[in-house]
Each structure stands twice: as structure tokens, then as C-alpha cells.
C-alpha positions as CSV (number, residue, x, y, z in Angstrom):
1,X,-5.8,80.1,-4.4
2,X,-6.9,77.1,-5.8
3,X,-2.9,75.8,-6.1
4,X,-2.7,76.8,-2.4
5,X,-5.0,74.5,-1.5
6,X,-3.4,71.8,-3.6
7,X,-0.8,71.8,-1.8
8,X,-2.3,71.7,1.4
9,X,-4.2,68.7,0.7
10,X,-1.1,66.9,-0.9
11,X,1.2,68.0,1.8
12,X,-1.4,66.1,4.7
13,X,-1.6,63.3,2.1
14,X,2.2,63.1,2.2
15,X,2.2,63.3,6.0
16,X,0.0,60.2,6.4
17,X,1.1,58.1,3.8
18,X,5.2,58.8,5.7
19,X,4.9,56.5,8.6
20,X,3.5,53.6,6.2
21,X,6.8,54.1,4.4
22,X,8.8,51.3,6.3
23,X,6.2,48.4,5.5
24,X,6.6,49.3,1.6
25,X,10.6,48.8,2.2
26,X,10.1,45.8,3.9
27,X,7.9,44.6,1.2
28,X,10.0,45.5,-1.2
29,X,13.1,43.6,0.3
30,X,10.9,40.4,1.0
31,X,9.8,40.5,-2.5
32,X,13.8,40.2,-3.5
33,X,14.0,37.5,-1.4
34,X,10.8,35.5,-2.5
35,X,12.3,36.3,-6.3
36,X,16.1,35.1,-5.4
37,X,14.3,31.5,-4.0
38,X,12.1,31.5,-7.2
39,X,15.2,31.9,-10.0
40,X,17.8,29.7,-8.2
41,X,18.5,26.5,-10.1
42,X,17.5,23.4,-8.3
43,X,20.7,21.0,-7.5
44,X,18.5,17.7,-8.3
45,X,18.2,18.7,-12.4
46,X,16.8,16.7,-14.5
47,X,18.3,12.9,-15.5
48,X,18.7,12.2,-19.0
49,X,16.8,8.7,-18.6
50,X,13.5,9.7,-20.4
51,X,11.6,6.5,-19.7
52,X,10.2,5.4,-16.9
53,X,9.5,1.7,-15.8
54,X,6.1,0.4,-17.3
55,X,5.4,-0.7,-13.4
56,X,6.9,-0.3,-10.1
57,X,7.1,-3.0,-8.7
58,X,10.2,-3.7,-6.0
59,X,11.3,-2.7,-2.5
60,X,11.8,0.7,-2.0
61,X,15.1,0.7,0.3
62,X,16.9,3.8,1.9
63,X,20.8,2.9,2.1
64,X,23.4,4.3,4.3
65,X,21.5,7.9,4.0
66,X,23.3,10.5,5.4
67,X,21.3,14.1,5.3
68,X,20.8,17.5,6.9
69,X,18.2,20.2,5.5
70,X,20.3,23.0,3.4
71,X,18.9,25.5,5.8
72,X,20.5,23.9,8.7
73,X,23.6,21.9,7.5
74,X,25.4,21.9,11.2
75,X,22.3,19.7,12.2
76,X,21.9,16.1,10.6
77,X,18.6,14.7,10.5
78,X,20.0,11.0,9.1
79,X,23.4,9.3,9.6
80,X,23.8,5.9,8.0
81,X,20.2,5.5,7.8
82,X,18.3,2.6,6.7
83,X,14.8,1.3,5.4
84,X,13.9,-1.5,3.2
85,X,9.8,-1.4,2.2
86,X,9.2,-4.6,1.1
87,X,6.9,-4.7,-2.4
88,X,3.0,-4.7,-1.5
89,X,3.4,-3.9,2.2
90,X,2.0,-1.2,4.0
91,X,4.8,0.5,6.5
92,X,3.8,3.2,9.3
93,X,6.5,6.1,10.6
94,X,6.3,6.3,13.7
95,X,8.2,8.7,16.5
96,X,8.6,11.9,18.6
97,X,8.4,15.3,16.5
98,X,11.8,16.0,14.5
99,X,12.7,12.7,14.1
100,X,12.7,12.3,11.0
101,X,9.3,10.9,9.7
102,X,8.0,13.7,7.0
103,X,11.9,13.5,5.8
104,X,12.1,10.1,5.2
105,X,8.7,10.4,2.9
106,X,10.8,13.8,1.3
107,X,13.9,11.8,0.2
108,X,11.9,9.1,-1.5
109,X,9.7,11.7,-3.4
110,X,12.8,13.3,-4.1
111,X,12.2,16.9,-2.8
112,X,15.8,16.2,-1.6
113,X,18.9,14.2,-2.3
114,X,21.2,12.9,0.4
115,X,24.2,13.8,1.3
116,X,25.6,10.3,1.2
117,X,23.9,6.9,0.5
118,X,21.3,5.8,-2.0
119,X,18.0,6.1,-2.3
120,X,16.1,3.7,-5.3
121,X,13.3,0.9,-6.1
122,X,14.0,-1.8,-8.2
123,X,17.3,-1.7,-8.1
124,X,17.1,1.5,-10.1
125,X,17.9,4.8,-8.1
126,X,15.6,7.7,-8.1
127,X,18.2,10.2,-9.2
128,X,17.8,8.2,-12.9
129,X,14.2,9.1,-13.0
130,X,13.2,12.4,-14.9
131,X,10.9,14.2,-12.4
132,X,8.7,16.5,-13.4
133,X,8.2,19.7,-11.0
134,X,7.0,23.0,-11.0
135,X,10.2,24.1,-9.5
136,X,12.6,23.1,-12.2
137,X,13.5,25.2,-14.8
């Protein structure tokens, strides 16, 4: 009797839990994804210059930068783009929404390399600088 009843309550149990079935699939295949972004190896590795300037003091220029974001390649944000910051002065970004603003400040922290062109201070390019990130490796 008492394994008759088991079964009963196990078999309702089962019957509930069945339509909540899909959201554990779909968790389960957005957790591969979020794990495939987390062990890909970054393309900007680190530079084998292990010394950084002892100040930065210089114009911070953007020259002939040619980019588009990886998740959208067919779209270029930049094409021969160019901005020299002069040492000690304070520049504003300024324009519509998607033009480019937040992606400037990106490529000059280096959470993306261009395509083409250079991007440096000091006559020394970023891309020499070892940058220290939680996403590297």
C-alpha cells in the first residue's frame, strides 16, 4: 500500500515538474554559450614590454582607424578616423546615438583593437603596453 502511494505522489510530482522541462534546456544551452565566451582566448594578448612609462604625458592621437565591432563586421563604425588629444586638455564627444562616441573611449582603453590604423600616446602605441584584465588568460 504504502509503495502505491509512492508512486502516486511521484508520478503527480513528475507531471508538474514536465512542462518546466524546456526552461532547464534552455538554461542549459545558455550556460554553454556563457562558458564558450568565457574560455575563448582574447585576440589583444599580452605585449612582452613589461614596463610602463613612469608618466604619461603626450597627445593621445587616433590615426587612420579603421573598425567595426566583431559581432557586426559588415557594419564599420570608423573608416580612416582621426583624433589628436592634445596633453592637458580636456576634449568632449559629442554626436547622435551610434556614432561612435563610447567606441572611440573603447579603442583607447583597449577593449578593442582596430582593424587598420594606430592607436598610441607618446609616440608609443597601446598594443606595447601589457594590460592587465580579468578577461585574459
Amino acid at each position: 500500500m504504502n509503495v502505491l502511494f509512492a508512486a502516486l505522489i511521484g508520478g503527480f510530482a513528475v507531471g508538474q515538474a514536465a512542462p518546466n522541462l524546456k526552461y532547464f534546456q534552455r538554461g542549459k544551452a545558455s550556460g554553454a554559450a556563457v562558458f564558450s565566451i568565457i574560455a575563448r582566448k582574447p585576440i589583444i594578448g599580452d605585449a612582452t614590454v613589461q614596463q610602463l612609462p613612469a608618466a604619461c604625458e603626450g597627445n593621445v592621437e587616433l590615426r587612420n582607424v579603421h573598425f567595426a565591432y566583431p559581432a557586426r563586421p559588415e557594419n564599420p563604425v570608423f573608416k580612416a578616423f582621426c583624433l589628436q588629444v592634445p596633453s592637458g586638455k580636456t576634449v568632449a564627444l559629442v554626436g547622435e546615438s551610434g556614432s561612435g562616441k563610447s567606441t572611440v573611449v573603447g579603442l583607447i582603453e583597449r577593449f578593442y583593437d582596430p582593424q587598420q590604423g594606430q592607436v598610441g600616446t607618446m609616440r608609443i602605441q597601446f598594443l606595447a603596453v601589457r594590460v592587465t584584465r580579468c578577461a585574459t588568460s
